[in-house]
N, CA, C and O atoms as a GROMACS GRO file, in nm:
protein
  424
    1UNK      N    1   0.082  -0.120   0.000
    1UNK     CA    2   0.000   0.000   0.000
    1UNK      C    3   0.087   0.126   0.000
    1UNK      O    4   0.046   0.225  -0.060
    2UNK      N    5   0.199   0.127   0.062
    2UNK     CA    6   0.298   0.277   0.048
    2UNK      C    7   0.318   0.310  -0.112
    2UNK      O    8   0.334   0.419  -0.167
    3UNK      N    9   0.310   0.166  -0.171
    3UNK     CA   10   0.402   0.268  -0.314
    3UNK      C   11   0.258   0.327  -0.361
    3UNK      O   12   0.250   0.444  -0.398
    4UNK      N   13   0.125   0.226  -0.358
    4UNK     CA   14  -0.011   0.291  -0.434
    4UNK      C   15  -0.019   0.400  -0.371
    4UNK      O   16  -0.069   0.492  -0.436
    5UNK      N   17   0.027   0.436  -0.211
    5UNK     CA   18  -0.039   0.594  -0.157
    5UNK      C   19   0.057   0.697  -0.207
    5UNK      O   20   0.016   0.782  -0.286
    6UNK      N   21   0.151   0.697  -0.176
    6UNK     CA   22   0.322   0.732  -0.209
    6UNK      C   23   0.328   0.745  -0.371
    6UNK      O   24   0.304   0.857  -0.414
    7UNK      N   25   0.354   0.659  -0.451
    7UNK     CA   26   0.405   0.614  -0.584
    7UNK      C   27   0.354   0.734  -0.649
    7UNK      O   28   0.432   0.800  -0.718
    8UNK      N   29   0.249   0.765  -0.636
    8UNK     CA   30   0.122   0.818  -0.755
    8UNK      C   31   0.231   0.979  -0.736
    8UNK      O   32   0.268   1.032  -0.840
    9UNK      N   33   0.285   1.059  -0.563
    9UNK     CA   34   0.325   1.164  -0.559
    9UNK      C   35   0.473   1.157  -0.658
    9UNK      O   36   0.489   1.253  -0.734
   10UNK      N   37   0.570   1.058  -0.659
   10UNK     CA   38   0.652   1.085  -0.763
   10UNK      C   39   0.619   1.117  -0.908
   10UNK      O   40   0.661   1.220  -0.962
   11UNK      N   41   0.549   1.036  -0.964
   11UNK     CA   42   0.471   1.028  -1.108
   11UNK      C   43   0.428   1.208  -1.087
   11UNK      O   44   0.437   1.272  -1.192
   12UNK      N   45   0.396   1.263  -1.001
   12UNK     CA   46   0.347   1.395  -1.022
   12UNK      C   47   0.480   1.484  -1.014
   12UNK      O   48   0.495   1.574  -1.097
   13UNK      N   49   0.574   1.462  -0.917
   13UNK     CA   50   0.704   1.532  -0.913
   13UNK      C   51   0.710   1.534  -1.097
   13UNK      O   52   0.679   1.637  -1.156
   14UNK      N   53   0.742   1.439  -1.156
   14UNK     CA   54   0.804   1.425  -1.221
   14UNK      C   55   0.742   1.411  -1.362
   14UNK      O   56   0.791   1.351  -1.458
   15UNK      N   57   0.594   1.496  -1.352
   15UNK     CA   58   0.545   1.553  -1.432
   15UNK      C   59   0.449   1.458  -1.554
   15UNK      O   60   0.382   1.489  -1.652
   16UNK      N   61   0.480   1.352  -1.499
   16UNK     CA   62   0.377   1.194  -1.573
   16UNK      C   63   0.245   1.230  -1.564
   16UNK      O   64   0.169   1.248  -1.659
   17UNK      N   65   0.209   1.241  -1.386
   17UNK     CA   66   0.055   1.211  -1.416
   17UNK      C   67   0.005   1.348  -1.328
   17UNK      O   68  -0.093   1.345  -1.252
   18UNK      N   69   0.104   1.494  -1.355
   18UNK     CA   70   0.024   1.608  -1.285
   18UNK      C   71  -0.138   1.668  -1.367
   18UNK      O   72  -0.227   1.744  -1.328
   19UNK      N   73  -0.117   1.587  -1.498
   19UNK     CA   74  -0.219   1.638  -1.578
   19UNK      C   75  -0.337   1.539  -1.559
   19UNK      O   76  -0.432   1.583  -1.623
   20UNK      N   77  -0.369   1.422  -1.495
   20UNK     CA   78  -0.465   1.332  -1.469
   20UNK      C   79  -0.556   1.400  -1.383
   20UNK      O   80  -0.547   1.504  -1.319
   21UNK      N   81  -0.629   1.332  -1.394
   21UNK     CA   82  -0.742   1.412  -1.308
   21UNK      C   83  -0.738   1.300  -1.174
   21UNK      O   84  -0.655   1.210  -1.185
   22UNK      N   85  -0.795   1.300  -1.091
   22UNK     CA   86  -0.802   1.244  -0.948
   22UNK      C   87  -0.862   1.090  -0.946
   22UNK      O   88  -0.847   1.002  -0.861
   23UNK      N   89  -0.917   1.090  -1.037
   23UNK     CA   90  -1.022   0.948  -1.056
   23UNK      C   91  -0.879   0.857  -1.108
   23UNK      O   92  -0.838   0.762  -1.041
   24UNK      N   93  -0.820   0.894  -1.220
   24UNK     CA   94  -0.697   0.872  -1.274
   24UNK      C   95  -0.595   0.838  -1.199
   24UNK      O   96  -0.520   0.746  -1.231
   25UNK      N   97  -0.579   0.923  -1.067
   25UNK     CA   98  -0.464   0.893  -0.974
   25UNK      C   99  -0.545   0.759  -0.920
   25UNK      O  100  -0.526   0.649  -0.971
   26UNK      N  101  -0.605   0.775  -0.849
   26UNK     CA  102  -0.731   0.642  -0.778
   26UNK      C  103  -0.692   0.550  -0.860
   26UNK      O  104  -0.611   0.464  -0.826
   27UNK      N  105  -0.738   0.555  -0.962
   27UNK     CA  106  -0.724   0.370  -1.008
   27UNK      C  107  -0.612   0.324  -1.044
   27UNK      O  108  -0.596   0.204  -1.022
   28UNK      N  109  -0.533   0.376  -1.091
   28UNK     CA  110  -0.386   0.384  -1.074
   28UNK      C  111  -0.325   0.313  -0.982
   28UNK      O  112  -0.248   0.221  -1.007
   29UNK      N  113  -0.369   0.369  -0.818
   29UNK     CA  114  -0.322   0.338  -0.722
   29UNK      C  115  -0.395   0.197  -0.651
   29UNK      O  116  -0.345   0.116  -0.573
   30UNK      N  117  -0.477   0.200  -0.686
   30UNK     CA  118  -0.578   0.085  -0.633
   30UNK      C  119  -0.501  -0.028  -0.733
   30UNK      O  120  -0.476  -0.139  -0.686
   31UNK      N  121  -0.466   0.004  -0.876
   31UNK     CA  122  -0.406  -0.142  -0.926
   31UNK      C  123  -0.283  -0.189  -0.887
   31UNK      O  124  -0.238  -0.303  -0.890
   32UNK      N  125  -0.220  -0.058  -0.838
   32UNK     CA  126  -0.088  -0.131  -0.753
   32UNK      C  127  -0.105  -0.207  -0.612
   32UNK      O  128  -0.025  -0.290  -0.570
   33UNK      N  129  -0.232  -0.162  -0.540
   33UNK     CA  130  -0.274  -0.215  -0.398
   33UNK      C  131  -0.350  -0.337  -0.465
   33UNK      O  132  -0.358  -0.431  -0.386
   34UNK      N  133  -0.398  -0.356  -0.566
   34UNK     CA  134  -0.406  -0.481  -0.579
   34UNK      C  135  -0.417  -0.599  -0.616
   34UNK      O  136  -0.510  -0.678  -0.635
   35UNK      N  137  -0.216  -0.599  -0.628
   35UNK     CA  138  -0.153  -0.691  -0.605
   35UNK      C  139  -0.108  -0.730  -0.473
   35UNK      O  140  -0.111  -0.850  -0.446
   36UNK      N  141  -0.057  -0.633  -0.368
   36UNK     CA  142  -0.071  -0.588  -0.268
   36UNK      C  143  -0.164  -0.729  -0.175
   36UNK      O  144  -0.133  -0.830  -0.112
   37UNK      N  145  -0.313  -0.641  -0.223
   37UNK     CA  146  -0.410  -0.770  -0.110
   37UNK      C  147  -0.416  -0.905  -0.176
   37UNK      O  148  -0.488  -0.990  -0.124
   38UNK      N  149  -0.349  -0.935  -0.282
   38UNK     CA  150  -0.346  -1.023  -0.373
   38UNK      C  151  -0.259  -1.107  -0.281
   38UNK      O  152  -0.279  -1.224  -0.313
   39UNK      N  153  -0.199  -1.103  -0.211
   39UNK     CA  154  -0.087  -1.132  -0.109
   39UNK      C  155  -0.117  -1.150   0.030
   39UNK      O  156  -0.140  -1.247   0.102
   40UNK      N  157  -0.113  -1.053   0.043
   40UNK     CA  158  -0.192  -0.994   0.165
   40UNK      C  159  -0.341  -1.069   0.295
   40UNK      O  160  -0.339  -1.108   0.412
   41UNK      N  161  -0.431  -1.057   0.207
   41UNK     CA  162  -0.507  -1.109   0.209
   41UNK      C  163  -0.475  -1.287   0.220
   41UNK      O  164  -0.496  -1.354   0.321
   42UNK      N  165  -0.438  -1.324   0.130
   42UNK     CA  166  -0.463  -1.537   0.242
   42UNK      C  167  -0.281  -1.493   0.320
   42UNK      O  168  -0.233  -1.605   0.341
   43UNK      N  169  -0.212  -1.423   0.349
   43UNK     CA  170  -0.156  -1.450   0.395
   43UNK      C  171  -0.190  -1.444   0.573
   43UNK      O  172  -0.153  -1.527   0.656
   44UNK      N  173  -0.257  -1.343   0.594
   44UNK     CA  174  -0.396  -1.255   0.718
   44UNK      C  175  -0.433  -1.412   0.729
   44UNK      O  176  -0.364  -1.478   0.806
   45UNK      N  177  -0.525  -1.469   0.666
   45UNK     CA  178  -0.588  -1.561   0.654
   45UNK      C  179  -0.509  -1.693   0.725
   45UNK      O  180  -0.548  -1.736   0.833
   46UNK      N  181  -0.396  -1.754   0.655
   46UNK     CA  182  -0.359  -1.860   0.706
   46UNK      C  183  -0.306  -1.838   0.797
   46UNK      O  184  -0.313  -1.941   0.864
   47UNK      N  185  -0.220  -1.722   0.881
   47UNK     CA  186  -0.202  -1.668   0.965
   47UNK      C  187  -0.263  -1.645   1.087
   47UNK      O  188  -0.201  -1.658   1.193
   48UNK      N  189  -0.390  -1.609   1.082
   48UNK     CA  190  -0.483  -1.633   1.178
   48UNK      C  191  -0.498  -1.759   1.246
   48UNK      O  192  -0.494  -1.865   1.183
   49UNK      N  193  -0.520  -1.753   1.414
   49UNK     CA  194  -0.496  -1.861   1.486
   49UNK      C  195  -0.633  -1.912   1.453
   49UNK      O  196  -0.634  -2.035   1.448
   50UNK      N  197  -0.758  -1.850   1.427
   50UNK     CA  198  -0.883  -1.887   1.399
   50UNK      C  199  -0.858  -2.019   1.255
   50UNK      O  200  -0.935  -2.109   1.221
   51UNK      N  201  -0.745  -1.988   1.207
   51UNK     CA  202  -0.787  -2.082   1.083
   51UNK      C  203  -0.708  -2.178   1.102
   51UNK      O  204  -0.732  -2.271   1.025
   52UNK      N  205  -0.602  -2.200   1.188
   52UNK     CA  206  -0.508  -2.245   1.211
   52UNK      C  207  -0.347  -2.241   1.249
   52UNK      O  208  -0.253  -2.313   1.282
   53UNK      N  209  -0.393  -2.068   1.214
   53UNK     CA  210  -0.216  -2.031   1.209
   53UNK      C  211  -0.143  -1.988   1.317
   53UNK      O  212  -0.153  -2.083   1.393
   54UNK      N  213  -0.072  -1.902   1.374
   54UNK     CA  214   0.029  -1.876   1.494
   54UNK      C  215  -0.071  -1.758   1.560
   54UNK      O  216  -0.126  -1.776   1.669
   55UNK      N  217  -0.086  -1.654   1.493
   55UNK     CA  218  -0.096  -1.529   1.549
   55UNK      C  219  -0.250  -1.470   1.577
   55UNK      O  220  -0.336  -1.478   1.489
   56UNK      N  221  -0.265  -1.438   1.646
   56UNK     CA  222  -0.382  -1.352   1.704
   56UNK      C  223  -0.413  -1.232   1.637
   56UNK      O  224  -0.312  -1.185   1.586
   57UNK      N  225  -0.506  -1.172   1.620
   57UNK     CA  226  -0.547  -1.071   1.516
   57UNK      C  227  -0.480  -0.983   1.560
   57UNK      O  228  -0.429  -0.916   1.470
   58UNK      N  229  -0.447  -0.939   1.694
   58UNK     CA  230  -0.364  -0.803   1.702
   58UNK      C  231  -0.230  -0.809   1.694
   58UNK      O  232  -0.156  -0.710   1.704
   59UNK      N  233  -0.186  -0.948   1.672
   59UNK     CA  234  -0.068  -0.957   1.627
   59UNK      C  235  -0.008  -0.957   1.479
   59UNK      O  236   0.093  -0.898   1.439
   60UNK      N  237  -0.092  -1.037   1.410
   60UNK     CA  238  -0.095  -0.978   1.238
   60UNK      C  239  -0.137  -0.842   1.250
   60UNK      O  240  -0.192  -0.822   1.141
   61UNK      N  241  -0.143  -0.759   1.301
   61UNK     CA  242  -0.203  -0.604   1.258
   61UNK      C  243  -0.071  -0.546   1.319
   61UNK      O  244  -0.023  -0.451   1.257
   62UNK      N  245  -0.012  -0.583   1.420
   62UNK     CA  246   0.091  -0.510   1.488
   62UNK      C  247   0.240  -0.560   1.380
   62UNK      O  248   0.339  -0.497   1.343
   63UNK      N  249   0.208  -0.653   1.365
   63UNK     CA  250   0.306  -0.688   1.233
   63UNK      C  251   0.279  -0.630   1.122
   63UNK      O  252   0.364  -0.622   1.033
   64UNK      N  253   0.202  -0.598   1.115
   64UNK     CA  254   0.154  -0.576   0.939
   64UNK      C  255   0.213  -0.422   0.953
   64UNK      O  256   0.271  -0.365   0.861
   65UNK      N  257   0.193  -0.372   1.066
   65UNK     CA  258   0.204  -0.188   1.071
   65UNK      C  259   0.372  -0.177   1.052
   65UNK      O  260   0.434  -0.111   0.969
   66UNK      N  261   0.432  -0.283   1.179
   66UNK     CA  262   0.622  -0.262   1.145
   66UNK      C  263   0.578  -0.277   1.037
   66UNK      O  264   0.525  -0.172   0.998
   67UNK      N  265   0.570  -0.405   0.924
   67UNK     CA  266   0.645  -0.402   0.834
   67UNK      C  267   0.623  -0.289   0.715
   67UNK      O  268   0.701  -0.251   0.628
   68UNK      N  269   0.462  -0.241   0.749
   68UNK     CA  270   0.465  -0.111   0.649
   68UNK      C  271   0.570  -0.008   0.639
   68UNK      O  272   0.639   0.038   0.549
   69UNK      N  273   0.551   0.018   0.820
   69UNK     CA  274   0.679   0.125   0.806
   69UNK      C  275   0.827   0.085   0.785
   69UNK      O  276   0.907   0.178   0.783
   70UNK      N  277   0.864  -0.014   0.773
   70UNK     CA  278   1.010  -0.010   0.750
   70UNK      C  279   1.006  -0.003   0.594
   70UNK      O  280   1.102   0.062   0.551
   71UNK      N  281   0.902  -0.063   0.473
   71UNK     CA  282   0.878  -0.057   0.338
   71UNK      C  283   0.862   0.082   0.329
   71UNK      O  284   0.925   0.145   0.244
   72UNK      N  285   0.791   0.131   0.400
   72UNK     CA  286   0.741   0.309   0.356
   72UNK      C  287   0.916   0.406   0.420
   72UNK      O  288   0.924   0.527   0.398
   73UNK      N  289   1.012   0.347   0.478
   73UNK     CA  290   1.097   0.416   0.497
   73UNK      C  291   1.226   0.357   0.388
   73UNK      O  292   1.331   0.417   0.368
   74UNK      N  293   1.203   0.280   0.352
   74UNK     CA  294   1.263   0.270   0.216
   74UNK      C  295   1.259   0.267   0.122
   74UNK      O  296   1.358   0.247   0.050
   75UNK      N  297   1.110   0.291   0.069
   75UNK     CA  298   1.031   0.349  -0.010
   75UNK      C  299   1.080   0.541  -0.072
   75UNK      O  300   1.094   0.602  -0.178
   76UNK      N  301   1.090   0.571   0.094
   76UNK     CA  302   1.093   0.719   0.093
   76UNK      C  303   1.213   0.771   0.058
   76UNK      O  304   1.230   0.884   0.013
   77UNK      N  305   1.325   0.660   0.084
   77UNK     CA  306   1.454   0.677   0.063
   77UNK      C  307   1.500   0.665  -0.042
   77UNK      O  308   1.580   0.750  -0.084
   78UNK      N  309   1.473   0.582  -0.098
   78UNK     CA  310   1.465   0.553  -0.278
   78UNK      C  311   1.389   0.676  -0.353
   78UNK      O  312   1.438   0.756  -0.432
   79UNK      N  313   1.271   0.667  -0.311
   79UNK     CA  314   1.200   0.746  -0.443
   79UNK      C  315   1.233   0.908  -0.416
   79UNK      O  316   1.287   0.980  -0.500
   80UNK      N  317   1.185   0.956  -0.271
   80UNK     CA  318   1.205   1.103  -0.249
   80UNK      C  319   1.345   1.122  -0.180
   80UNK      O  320   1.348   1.133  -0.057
   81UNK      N  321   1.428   1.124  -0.233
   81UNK     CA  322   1.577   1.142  -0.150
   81UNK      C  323   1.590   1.249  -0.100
   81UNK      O  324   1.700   1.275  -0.052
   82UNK      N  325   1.501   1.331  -0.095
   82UNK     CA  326   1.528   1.480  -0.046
   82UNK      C  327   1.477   1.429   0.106
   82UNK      O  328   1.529   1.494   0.196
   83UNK      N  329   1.406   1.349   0.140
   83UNK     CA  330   1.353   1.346   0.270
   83UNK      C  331   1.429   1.264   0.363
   83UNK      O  332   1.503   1.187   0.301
   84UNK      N  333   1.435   1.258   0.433
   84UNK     CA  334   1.539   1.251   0.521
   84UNK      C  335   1.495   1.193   0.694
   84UNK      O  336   1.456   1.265   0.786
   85UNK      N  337   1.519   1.036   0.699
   85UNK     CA  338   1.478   1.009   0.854
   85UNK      C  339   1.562   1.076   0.951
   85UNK      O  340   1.685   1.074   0.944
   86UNK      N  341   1.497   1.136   1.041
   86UNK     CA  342   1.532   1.240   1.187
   86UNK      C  343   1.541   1.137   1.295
   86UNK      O  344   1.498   1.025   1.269
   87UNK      N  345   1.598   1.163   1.429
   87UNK     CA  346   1.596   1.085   1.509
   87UNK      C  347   1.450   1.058   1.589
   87UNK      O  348   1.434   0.964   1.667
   88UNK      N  349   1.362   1.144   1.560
   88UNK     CA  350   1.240   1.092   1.654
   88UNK      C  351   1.158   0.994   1.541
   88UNK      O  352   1.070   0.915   1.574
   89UNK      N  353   1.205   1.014   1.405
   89UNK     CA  354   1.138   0.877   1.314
   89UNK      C  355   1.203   0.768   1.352
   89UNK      O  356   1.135   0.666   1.364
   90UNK      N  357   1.323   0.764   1.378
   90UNK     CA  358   1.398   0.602   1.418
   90UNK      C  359   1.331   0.548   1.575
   90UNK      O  360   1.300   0.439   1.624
   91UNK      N  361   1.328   0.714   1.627
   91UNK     CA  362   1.243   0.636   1.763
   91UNK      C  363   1.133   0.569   1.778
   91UNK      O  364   1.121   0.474   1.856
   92UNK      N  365   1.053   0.610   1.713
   92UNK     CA  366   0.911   0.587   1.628
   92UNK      C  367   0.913   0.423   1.602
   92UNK      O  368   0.867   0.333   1.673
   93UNK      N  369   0.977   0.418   1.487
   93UNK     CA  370   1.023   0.277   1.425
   93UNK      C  371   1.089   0.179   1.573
   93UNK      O  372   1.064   0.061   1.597
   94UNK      N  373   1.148   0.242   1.626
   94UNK     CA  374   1.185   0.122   1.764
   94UNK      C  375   1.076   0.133   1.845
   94UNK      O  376   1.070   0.032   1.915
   95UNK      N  377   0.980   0.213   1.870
   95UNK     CA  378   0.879   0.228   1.977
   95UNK      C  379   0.794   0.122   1.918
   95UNK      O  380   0.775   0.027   1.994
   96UNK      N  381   0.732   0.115   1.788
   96UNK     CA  382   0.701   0.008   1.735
   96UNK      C  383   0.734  -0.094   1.711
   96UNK      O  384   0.665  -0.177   1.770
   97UNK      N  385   0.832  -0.146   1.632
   97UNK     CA  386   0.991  -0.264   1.725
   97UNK      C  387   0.928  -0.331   1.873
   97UNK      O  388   0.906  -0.447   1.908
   98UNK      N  389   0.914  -0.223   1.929
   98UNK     CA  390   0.862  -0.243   2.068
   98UNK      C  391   0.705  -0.282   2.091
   98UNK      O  392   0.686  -0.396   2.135
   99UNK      N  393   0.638  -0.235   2.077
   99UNK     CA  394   0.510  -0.291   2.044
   99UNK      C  395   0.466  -0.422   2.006
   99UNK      O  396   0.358  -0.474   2.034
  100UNK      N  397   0.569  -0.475   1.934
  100UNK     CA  398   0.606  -0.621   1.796
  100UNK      C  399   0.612  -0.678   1.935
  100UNK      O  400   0.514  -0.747   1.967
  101UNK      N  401   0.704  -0.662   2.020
  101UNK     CA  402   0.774  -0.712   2.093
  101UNK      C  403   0.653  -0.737   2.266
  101UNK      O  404   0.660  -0.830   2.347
  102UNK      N  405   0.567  -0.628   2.269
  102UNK     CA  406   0.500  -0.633   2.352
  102UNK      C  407   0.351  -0.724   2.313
  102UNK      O  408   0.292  -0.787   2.402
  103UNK      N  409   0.320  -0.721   2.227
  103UNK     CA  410   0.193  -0.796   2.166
  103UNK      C  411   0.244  -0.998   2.140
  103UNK      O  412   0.166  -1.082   2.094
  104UNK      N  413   0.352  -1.019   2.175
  104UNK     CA  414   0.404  -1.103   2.156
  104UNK      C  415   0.424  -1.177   2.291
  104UNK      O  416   0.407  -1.298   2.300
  105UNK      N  417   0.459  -1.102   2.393
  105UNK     CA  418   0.455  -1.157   2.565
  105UNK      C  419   0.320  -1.228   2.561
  105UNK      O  420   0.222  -1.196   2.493
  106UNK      N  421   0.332  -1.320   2.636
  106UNK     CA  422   0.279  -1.360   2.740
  106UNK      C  423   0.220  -1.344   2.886
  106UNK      O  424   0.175  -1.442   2.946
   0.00000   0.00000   0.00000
């Protein structure tokens, strides 16, 4: 989901799709998200302790969020190089780290 929310703002930097109209950006972005739930989706699924799998719903969701943000921070690094992680984003990213880590106790 970062590059479909994200992706569409380079394509406009860079002068591809500033002339589309909004409906244009939308579906655009929705065909990159989905491939996305194309994935996504039975992975949630077999994952779930309900169907058989390891994790508890707030644990696929607390996972699912790290791993967005570490994709959306290298996402950001690649595509917008002007932007730049600060130290309260790395804290951020370990406070969540942490979270991973707390939804996981016992």
């Amino acid at each position: 989901m970062t590059l479909a929310w994200y992706g569409h703002l380079k394509l406009t930097e860079t002068g591809i799709s500033r002339t589309w109209p909004l409906l244009g950006v939308i579906v655009f972005s929705w065909g990159i998200a989905f491939f996305e739930y194309c994935c996504q989706v039975p992975a949630n699924r077999l994952g779930y302790v309900g169907n058989g799998g390891p994790f508890s719903l707030v644990q696929l969701k607390v996972i699912q969020e790290c791993i967005s943000l570490f994709v959306f921070a290298i996402i950001a690094n690649i595509m917008f190089q002007g932007q730049q992680l600060h130290w309260n984003h790395i804290l951020a990213f370990i406070l969540i780290v942490l979270a991973v880590y707390l939804v996981f106790m016992k």
